[in-house]
C-alpha positions as MATLAB code, in Angstrom:
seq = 'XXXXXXXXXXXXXXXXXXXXXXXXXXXXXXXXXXXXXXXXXXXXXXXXXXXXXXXXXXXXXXXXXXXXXXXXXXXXXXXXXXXXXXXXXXXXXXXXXXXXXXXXXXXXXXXXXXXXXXXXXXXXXXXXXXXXXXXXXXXXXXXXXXXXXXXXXXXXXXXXXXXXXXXXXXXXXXXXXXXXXXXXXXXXXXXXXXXXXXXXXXXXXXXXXXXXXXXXXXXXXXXXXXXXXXXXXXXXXXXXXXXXXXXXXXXXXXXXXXXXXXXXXXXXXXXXXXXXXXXXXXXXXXXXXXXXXXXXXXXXXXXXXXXXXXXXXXXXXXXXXXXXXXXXXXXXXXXXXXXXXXXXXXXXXXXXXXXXXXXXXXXXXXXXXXXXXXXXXXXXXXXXXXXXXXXXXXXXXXXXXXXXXXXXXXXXXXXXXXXXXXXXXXXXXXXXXXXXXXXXXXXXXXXXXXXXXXXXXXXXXXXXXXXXXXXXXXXXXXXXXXXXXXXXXXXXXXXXXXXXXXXXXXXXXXXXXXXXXXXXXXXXXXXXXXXXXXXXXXXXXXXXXXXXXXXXXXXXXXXXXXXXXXXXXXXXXXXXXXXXXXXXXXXXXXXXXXX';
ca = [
       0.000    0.000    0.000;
       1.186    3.457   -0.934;
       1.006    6.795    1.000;
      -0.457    9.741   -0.789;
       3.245   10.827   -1.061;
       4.162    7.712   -3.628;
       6.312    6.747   -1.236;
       6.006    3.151    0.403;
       4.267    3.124    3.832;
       6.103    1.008    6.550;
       3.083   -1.054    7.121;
      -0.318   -1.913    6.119;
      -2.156   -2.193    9.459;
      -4.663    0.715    9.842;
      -6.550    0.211   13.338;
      -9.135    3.312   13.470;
     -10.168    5.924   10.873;
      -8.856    9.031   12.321;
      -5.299    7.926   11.679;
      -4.496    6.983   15.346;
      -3.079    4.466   16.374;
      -3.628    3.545   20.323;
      -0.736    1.595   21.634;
       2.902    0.366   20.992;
       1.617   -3.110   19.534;
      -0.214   -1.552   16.611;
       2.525    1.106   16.188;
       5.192   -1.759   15.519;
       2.609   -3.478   13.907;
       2.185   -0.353   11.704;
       5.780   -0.227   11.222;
       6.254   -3.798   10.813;
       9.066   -3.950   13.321;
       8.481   -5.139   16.902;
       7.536   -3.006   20.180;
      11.352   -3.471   20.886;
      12.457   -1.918   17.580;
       9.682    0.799   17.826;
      11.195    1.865   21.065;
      14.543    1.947   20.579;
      13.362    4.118   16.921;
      11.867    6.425   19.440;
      14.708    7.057   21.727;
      17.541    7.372   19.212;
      15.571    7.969   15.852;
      12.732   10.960   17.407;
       9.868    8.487   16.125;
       7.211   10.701   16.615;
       5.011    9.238   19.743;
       2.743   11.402   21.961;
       1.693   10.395   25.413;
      -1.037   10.521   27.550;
       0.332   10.980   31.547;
      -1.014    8.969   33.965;
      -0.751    8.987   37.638;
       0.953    5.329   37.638;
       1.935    4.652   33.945;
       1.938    6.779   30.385;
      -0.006    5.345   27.375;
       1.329    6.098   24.562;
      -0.422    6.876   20.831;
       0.713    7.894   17.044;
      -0.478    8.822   14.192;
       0.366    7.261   10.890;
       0.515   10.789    9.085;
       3.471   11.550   11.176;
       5.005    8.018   11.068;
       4.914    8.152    7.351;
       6.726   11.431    7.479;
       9.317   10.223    9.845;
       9.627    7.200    7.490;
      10.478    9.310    4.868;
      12.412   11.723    6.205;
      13.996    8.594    7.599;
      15.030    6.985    4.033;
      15.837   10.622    2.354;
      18.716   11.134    5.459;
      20.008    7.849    4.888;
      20.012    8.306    1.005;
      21.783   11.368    1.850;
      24.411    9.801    4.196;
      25.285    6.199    1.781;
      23.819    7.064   -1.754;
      20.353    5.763   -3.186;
      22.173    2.193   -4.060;
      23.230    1.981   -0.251;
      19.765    3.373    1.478;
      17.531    1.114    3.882;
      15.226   -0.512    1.898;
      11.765   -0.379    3.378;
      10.524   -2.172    6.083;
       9.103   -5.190    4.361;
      12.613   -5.791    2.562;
      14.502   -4.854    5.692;
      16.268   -8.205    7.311;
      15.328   -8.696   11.010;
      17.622   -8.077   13.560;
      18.059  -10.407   16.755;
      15.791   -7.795   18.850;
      13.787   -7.520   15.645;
      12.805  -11.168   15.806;
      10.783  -11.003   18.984;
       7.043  -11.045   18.801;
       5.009   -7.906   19.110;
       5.254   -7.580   22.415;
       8.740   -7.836   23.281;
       8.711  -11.336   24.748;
      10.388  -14.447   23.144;
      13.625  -16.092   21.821;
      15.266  -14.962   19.053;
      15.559  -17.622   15.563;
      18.634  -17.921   15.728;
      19.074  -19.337   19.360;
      15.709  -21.597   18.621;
      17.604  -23.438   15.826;
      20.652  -24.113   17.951;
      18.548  -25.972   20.252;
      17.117  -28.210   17.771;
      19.061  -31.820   17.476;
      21.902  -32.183   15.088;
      20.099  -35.202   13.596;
      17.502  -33.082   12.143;
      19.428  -31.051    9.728;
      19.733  -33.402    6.762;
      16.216  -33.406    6.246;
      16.673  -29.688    5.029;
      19.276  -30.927    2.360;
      17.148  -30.869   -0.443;
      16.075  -27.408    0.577;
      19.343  -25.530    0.618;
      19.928  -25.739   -3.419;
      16.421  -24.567   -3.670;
      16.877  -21.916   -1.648;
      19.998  -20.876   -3.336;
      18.691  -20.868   -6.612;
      15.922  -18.350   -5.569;
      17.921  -16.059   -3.625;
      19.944  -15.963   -7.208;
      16.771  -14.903   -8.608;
      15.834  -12.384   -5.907;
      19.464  -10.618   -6.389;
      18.690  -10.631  -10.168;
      15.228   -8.943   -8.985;
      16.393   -6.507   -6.606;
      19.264   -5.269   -9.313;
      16.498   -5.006  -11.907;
      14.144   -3.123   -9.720;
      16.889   -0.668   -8.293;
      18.072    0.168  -12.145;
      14.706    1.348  -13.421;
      13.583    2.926  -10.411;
      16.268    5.052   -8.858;
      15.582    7.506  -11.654;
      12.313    7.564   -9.577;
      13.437    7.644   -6.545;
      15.772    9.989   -6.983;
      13.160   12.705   -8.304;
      11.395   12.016   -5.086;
      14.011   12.294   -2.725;
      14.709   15.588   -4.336;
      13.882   18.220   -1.827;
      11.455   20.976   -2.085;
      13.266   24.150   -4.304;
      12.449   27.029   -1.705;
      14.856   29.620   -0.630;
      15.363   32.220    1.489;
      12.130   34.752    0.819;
      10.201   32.685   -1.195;
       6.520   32.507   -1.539;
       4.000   30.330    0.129;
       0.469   30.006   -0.216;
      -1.596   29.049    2.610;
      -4.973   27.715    1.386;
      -8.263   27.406    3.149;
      -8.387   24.914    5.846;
     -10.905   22.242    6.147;
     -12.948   22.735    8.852;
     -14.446   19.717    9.805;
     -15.624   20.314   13.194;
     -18.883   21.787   12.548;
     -17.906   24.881   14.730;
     -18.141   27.884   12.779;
     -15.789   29.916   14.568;
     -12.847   27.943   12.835;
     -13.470   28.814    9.729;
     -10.423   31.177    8.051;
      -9.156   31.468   12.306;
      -6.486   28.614   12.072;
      -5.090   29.237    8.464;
      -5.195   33.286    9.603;
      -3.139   32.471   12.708;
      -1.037   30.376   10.267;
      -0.543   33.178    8.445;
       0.334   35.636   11.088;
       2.975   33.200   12.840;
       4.822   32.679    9.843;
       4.954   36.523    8.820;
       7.069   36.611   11.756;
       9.898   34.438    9.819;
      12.425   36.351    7.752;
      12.603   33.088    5.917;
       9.396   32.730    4.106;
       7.098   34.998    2.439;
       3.346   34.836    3.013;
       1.334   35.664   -0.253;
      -0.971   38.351    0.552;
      -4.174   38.186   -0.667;
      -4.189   40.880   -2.970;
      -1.736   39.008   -4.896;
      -4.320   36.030   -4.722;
      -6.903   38.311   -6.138;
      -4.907   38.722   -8.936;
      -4.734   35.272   -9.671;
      -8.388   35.223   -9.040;
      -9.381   37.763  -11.801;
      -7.479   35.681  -14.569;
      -8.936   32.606  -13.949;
     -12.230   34.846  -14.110;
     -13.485   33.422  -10.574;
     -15.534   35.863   -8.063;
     -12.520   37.891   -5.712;
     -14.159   35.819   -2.286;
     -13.858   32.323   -4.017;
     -13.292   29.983   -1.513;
      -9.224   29.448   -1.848;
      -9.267   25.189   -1.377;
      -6.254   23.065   -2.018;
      -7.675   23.089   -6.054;
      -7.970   26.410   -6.154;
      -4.443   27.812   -4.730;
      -2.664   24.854   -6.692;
      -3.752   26.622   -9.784;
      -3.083   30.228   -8.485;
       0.251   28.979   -7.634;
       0.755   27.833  -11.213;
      -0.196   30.946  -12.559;
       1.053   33.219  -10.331;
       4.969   31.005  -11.332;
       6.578   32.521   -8.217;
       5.026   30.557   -5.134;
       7.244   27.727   -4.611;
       4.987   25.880   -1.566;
       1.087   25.817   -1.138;
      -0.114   25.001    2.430;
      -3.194   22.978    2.489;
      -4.758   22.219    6.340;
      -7.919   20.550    7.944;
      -8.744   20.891   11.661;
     -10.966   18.129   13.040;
     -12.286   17.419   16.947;
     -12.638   14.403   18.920;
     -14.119   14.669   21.658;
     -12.620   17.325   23.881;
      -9.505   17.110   21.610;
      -8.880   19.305   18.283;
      -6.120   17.962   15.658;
      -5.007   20.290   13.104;
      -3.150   18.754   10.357;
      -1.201   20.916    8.020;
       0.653   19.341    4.257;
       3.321   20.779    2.677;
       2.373   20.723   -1.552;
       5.028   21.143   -4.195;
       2.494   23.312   -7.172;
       4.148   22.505  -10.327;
       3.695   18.572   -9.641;
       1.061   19.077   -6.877;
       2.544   16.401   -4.691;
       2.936   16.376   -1.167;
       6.212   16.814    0.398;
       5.574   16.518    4.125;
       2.760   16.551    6.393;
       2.324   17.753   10.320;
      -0.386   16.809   12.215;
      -1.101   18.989   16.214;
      -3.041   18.077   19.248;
      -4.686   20.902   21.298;
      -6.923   20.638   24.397;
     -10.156   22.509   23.158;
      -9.973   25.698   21.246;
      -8.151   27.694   23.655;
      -4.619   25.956   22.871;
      -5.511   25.961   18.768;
      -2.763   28.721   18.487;
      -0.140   27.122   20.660;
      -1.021   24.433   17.905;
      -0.707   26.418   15.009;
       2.711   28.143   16.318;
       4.093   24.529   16.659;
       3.096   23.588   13.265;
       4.343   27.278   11.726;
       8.064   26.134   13.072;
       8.073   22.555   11.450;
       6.609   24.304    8.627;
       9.967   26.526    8.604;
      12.799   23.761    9.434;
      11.148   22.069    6.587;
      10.846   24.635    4.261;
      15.146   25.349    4.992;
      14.821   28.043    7.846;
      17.221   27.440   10.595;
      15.121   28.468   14.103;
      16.535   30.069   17.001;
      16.375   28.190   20.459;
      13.196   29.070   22.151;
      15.132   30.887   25.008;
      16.478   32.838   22.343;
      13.793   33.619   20.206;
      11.781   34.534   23.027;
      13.713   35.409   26.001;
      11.724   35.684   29.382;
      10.554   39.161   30.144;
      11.754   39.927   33.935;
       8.236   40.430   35.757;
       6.521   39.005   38.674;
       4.669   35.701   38.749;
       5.022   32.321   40.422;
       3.986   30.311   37.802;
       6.984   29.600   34.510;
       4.472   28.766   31.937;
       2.317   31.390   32.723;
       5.652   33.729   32.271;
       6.601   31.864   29.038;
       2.755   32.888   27.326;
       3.133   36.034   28.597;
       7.110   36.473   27.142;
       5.470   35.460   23.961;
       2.663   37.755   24.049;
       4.844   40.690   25.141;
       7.064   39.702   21.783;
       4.021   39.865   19.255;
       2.971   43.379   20.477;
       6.043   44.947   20.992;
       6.595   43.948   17.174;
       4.304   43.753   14.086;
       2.319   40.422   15.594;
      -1.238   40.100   15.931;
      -2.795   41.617   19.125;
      -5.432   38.968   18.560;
      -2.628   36.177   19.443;
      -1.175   37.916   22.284;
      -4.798   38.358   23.637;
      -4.916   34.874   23.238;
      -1.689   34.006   25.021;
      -2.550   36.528   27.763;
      -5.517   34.949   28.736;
      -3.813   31.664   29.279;
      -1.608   33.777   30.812;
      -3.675   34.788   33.569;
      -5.425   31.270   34.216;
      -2.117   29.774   35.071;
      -1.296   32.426   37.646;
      -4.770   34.489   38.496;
      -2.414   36.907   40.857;
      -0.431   37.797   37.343;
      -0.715   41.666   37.251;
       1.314   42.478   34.587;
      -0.222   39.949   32.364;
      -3.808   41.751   33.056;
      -2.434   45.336   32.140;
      -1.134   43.828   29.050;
      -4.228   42.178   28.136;
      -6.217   45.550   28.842;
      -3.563   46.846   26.290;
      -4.050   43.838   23.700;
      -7.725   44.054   23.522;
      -7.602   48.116   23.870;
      -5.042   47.657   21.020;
      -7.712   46.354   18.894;
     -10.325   49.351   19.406;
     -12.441   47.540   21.060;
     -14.766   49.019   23.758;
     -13.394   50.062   27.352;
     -15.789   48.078   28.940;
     -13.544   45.147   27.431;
     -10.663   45.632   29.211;
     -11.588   48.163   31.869;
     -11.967   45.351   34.255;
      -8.968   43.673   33.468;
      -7.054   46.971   34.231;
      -8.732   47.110   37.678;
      -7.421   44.063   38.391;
      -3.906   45.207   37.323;
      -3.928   48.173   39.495;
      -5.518   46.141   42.251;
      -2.690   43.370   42.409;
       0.322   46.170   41.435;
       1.153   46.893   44.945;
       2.776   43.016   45.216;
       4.959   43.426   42.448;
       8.369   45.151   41.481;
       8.632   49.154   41.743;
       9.352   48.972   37.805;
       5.977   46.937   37.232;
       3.897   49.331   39.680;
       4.614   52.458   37.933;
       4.299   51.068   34.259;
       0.796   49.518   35.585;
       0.182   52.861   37.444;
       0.451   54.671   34.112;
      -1.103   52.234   31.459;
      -4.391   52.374   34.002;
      -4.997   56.067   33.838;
      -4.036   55.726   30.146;
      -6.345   53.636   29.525;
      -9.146   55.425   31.284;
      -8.229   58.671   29.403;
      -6.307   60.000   32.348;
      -3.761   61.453   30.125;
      -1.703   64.109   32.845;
      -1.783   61.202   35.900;
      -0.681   58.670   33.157;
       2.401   61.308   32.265;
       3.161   61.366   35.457;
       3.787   57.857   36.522;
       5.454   56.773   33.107;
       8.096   59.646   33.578;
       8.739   58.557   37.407;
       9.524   55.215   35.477;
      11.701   56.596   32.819;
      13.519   58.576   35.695;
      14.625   55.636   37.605;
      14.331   53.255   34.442;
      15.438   55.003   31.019;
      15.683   51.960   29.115;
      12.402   50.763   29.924;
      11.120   49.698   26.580;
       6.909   50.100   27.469;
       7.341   53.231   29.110;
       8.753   54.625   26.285;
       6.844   53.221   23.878;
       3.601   54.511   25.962;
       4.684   57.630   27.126;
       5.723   58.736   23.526;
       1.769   57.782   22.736;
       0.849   60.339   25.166;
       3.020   62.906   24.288;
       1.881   62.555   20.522;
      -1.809   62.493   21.521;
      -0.890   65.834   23.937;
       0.440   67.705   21.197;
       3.718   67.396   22.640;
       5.625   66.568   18.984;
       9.074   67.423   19.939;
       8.529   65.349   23.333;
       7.048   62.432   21.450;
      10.153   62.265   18.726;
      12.642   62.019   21.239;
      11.256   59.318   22.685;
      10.496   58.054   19.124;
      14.423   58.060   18.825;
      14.909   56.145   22.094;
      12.863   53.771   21.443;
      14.672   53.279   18.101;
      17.648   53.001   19.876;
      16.734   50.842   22.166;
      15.792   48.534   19.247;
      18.338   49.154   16.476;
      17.375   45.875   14.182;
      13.265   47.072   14.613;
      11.966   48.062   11.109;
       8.993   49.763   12.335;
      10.621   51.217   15.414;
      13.070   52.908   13.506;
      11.102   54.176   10.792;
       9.095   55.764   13.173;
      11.392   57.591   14.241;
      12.934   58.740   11.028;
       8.953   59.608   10.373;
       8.321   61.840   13.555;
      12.228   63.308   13.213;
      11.843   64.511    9.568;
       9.767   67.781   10.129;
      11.598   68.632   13.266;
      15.696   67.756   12.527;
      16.307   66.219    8.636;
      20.091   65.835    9.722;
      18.814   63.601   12.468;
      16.256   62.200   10.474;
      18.417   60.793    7.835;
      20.437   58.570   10.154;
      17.186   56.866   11.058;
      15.660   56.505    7.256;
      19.276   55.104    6.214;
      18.741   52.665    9.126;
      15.175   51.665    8.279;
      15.973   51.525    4.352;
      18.298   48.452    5.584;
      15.949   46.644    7.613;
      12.969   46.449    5.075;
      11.947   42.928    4.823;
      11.357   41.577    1.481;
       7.688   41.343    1.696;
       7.381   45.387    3.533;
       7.047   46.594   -0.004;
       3.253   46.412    0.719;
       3.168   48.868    3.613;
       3.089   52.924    2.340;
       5.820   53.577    4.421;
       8.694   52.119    2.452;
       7.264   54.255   -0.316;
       7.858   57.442    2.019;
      11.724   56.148    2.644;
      11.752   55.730   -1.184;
      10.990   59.660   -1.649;
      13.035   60.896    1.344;
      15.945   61.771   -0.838;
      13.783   63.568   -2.959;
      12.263   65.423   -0.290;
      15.833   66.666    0.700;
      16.995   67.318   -2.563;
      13.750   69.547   -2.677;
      14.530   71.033    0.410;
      17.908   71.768   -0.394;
      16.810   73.843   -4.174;
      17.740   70.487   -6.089;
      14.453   70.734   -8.080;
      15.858   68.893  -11.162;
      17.107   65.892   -8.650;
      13.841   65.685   -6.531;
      11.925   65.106   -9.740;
      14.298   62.606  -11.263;
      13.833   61.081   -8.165;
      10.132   60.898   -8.230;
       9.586   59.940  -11.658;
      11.922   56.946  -11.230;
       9.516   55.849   -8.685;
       6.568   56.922  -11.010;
       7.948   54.582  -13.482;
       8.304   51.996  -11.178;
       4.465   51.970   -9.933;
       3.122   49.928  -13.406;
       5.574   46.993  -12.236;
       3.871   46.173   -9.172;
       0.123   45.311   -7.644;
      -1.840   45.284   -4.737;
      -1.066   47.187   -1.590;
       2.250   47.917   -3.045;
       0.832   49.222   -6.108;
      -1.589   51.550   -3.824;
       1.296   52.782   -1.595;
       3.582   53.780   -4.266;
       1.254   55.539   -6.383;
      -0.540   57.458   -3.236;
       3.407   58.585   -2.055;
       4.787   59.815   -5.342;
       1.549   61.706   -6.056;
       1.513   63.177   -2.890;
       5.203   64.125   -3.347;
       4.120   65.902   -6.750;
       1.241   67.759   -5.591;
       3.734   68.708   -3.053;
       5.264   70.139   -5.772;
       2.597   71.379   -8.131;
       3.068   69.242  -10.569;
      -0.730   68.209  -10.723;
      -0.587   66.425  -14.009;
       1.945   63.702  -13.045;
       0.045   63.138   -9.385;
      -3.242   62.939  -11.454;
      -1.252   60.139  -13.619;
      -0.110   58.357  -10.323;
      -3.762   58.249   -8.482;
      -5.178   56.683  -11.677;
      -2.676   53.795  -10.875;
      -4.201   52.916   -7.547;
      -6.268   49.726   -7.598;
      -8.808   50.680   -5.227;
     -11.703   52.184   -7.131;
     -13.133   54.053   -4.141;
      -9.596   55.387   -2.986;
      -8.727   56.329   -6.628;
     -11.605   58.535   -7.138;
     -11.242   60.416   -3.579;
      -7.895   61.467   -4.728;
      -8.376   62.560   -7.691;
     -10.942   64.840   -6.892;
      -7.913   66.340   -4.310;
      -6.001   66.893   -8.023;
      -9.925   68.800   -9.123;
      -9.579   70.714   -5.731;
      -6.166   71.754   -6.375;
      -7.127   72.772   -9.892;
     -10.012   74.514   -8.672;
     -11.804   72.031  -11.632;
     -15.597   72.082   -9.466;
     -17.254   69.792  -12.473;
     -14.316   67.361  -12.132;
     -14.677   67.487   -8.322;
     -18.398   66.739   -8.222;
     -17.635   64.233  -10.441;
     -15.007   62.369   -8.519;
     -17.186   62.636   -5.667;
     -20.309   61.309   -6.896;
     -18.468   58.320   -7.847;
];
């Protein structure tokens, strides 16, 4: 029997339809090994087993999905290691070992020791057997040699891993949702999505560029994206090199989420991960497991958890409760998704109720997301209410995210600069207190601390920019060192955002500045030029930041030109009818309007 890979299964044993199998007798009997071989496979050869802990003794359980991965993974490192001709055959060709010759469940002799035991005056009766025997063992060499010639060619192609590189594309496609909830559908693959943005390894395609794809094959722009579907936008779009196809399921209490890797061009599938969770609340500690076998896969070398996400020094008894908040306090202080660190925050505070730093982040997560104060009012209380048992650096940040929260903008000043005083390099204080400032009016204020937050975080994209952003009007010397810094920290796939369209025209702007009218527009129209080239968002920010630049400086034609690049039909006709402002053109402006 065959996987869906095309590569041979270990075994043909299939207890159960949900792919699990419920005990180490039917995983050797799976693998066609014995309970022996299984276990020593698992301690020396990570054979994937999951447990269920007991208060006396551990069940174990697998599932062949992940077997059949291992097995292949298994064959391609020893192909890797000896050469095709030398690799392991498979299971059913593989000769026993003496442990391998014990019955299923451990217990037994082994052959060999069986046959010593037999009298010596039996043997001669197997004298007309041995030429036999030799004869076909000449036949299955002759076999074997055939087989191996005219299918290595095979084999080989197989074996062949997936082309993906640094930056390239992948294409996550619409999960299955096959627990009748709902809720799940477009949450898993979303989360997917959002974990794996966070690599600097692979690209995500956004779904503008799927829209794209969408309006050449002629299909509606919400078509449901399923595994058919994004194979063929794959194949059209040419540059996404992996399409991720999912299904979440739920037994019982229990959800499994299963996630395949899919090569486009050939559509076949490369690897396969399959994650437990206890009900929906740990779907997205799920989904982050399955985003970083996703990347090893894919080529991405991962950090060490303690280095990827070191522990953030704040008060609480409980270490996984610090870990989920250490992970939370990562996605918002970068570009993650203050949905997931809600998420993690939550299971933050279950594991240690007396958590108060957890709860003020939470107010900010869900706060974050403009949702009402109501929300997270309560979970600020409880902040404030458990502050006075934590450090002197926690008490003042919680002091001042409260009454910023409540719109208590002059006490919240006032306790984020007590902790800047004793705490300058406090990075939420001066995240925060910058906020403030910028929402007081205080500009100057507000880009300094822009700057030291910058500082502070010297490889942050976002933070930096920022600061180049909120420096520019105030200090363009200063400015510049910032924009050169941001310039080199642009990810690959930040060409969506407007902003690296602003960094694109700062030169231009200075050039300007400085009476280099000639330069500032050669600058521009090189980025004019460069708008037809690309789509989506990036198409949109480009063309809205050059046109901006040349109303900027009255050169009303050529922003015209750039606004009727911008995809959005709605957004292209509300700037144009700026240009009919500008122009003082009223019938042009109604018109824009009305449309």
């Amino acid at each position: 029997m065959s996987s869906a890979s095309g590569v041979p299964r270990p075994g043909a044993s299939e207890p159960g339809s949900d792919g699990r199998l419920d005990s180490w007798k039917e995983i050797a009997s799976y693998l066609r090994r014995s309970v022996r071989s299984a276990k020593r496979w698992e301690k020396e050869q990570q054979l994937p087993i999951h447990r269920h802990h007991h208060d006396k003794r551990d069940s174990v359980y697998a599932y062949r999905a992940e077997l059949d991965g291992w097995w292949n993974n298994r064959r391609t490192k020893l192909t890797d290691q000896h050469g095709a001709q030398d690799a392991a055959p498979p299971p059913e060709a593989a000769p026993p070992t003496e442990a391998e010759t014990l019955d299923a469940s451990g217990v037994g002799e082994p052959e060999h020791k069986k046959e010593v035991a037999r009298p010596f005056s039996r043997a001669p009766r197997k004298a007309p057997l041995i030429g036999v025997g030799f004869a076909l063992a000449i036949a299955l060499v002759g076999l074997v040699a055939w087989f191996s010639r005219n299918s290595s060619h095979a084999a080989a192609e197989w074996l062949r891993p997936l082309p993906f590189k640094a930056r390239d594309w992948v294409l996550i496609a619409d999960f299955e949702n096959r627990t009748g909830e709902p809720l799940l559908d477009g949450t898993l693959e979303y989360a997917l999505a959002r974990e794996l943005s966070n690599s600097r390894y692979v690209n995500v395609v956004p779904r503008a560029r799927i829209a794209d794809a969408l309006r050449l094959m002629r299909k509606p722009l919400d078509t449901r994206v399923d595994a058919a579907v994004g194979g063929e936008v794959c194949l059209r779009d040419g540059q996404i090199r992996a399409l991720l196809t999912g299904r979440v399921e739920k037994f019982g209490a229990k959800y499994l989420l299963s996630v395949d890797i899919v090569e486009p061009k050939q559509g076949t599938r490369v690897n396969g991960f399959t994650e437990e969770s206890e009900g929906k609340e740990g779907s997205l500690t799920a989904v982050r497991r399955i985003s970083d076998r996703v990347r090893e896969t894919l080529g991405e070398t991962l950090p060490s958890e303690s280095s990827e996400t070191p522990l953030v020094k704040v008060t609480t008894s409980n270490l996984r409760a610090l870990q989920l908040y250490s992970r939370a306090d990562s996605l918002m202080a970068g570009s993650g998704s203050q949905a997931a660190a809600e998420e993690l925050l939550r299971q933050a505070v279950t594991e240690d109720t007396n958590f108060a730093s957890a709860y003020i982040q939470l107010a900010h997560a869900i706060n974050y997301q403009k949702r009402p104060v109501e929300e997270f009012r309560p979970y600020a209380e409880t902040a404030i209410r458990l502050s006075e048992s934590t450090t002197e650096r926690e008490r003042l940040f919680i002091r001042g995210s409260y009454y910023e929260l409540l719109g208590q903008q002059e006490k919240a000043i006032g306790a984020y600069e007590a902790l800047l005083s004793l705490y300058p390099d406090d990075f939420w204080g001066t995240n925060n207190l910058g906020g403030v400032y910028y929402s007081e009016g205080r500009f100057r204020d507000a880009a300094e601390l822009e700057i030291r937050r910058a500082d502070l975080r010297p490889w942050d994209f976002r933070a930096n920019y920022t600061a180049a952003l909120d420096l520019a009007p105030l200090d363009r010397v200063r400015s510049r060192l910032y924009v050169q810094r941001a310039r080199a920290l642009v990810p690959p796939d930040a060409i969506e955002d407007f902003d690296v369209a602003w960094l694109e025209l700062f030169p231009a702007a200075e050039a300007w500045l400085d009476g280099n009218l000639t330069g500032a527009l050669q600058i521009a129209d090189g980025l004019a030029a460069k708008i037809d080239s690309l789509s989506g968002n990036a198409r949109k920010g480009f063309a809205q930041g050059t046109a901006l630049f040349y109303l900027t400086l009255g050169r009303l034609e050529a922003a015209a030109l750039c606004y009727q690049k911008i995809p959005d039909p709605l957004l292209r006709q509300e700037q144009l009818a700026r240009v009919a402002l500008f122009r003082n053109d009223r019938r042009a402006l109604k018109q824009h309007l009305l449309a």
